[in-house]
C-alpha positions as a LaTeX table, in Angstrom:
\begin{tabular}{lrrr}
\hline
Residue & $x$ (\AA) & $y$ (\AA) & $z$ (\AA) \\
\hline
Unk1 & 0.00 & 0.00 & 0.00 \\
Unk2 & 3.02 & 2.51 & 1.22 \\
Unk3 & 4.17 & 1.94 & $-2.92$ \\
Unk4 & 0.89 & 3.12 & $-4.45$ \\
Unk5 & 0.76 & 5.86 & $-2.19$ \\
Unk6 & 4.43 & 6.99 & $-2.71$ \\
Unk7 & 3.41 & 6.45 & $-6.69$ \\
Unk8 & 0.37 & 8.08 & $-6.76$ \\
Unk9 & 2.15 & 11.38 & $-5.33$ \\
Unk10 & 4.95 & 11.70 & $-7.38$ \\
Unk11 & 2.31 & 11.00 & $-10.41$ \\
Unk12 & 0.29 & 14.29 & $-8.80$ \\
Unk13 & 3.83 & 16.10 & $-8.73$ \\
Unk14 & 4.62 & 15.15 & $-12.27$ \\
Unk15 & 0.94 & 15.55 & $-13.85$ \\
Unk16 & 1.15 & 19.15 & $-12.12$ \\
Unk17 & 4.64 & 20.30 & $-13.60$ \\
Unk18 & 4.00 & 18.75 & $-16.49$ \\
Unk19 & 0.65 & 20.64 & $-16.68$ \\
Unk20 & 2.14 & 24.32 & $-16.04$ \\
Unk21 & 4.99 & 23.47 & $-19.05$ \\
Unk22 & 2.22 & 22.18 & $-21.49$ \\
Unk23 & 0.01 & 25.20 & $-20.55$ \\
Unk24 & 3.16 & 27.75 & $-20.96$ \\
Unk25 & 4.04 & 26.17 & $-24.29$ \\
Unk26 & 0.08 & 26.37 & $-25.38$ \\
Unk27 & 0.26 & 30.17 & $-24.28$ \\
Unk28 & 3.50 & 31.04 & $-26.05$ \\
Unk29 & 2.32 & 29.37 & $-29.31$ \\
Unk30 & $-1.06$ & 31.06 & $-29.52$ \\
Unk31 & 0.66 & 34.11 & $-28.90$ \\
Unk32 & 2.66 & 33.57 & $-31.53$ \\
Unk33 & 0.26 & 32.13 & $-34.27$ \\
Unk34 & $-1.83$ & 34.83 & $-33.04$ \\
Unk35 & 0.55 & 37.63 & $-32.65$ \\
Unk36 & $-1.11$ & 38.50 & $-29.08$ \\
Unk37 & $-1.31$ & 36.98 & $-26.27$ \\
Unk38 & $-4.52$ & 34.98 & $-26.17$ \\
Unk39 & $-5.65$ & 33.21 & $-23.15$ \\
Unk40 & $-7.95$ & 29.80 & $-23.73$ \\
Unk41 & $-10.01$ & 29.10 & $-20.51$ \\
Unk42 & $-9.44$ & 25.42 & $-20.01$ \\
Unk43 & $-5.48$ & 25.92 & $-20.12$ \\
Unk44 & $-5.33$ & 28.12 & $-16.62$ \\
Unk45 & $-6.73$ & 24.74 & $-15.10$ \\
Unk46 & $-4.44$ & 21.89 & $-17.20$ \\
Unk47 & $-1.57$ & 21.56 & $-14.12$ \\
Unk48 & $-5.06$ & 20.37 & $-12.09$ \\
Unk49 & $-6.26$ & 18.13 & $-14.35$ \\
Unk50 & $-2.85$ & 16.43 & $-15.73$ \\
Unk51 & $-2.54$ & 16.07 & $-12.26$ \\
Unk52 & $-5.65$ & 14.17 & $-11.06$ \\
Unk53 & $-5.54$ & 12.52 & $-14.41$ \\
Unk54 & $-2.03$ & 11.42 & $-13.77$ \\
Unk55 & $-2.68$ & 9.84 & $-10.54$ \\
Unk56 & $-5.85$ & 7.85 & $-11.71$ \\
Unk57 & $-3.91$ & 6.44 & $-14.35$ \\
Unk58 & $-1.46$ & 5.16 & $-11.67$ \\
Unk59 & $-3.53$ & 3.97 & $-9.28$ \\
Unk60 & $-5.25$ & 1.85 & $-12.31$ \\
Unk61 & $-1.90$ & 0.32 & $-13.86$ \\
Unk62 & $-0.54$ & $-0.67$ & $-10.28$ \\
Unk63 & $-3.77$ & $-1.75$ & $-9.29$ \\
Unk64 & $-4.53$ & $-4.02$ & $-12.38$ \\
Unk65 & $-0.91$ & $-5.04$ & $-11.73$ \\
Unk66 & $-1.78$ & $-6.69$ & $-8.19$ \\
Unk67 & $-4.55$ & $-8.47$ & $-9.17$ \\
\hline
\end{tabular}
């Protein structure tokens, strides 16, 4: 159990940085197509939903893995 938690929070860690460098490179290529900066609503919240998504996903592949 202590190995699916310690997964499960490094997933949340890594969903969450990985979320704020997909968002910045969204943001810097709309500005750029765009030539302003142009903000799209869902991207402010992608860091929280890599994140959650990241840590489902985990939970699922260790816990198919056990059975």
């Amino acid at each position: 159990m202590k190995k699916i938690f310690l997964a499960i929070i490094i997933a949340v860690v890594a969903g969450f940085i990985g979320g704020i460098v997909l968002s910045e490179i969204i943001a810097i290529t709309a500005h750029f197509l765009f030539d302003r900066p142009i903000w799209i609503r869902w991207v402010k919240y992608l860091p929280i939903y890599l994140a959650v998504l990241s840590a489902v996903v985990t939970f699922i592949a260790l816990w198919r893995k056990q059975i």
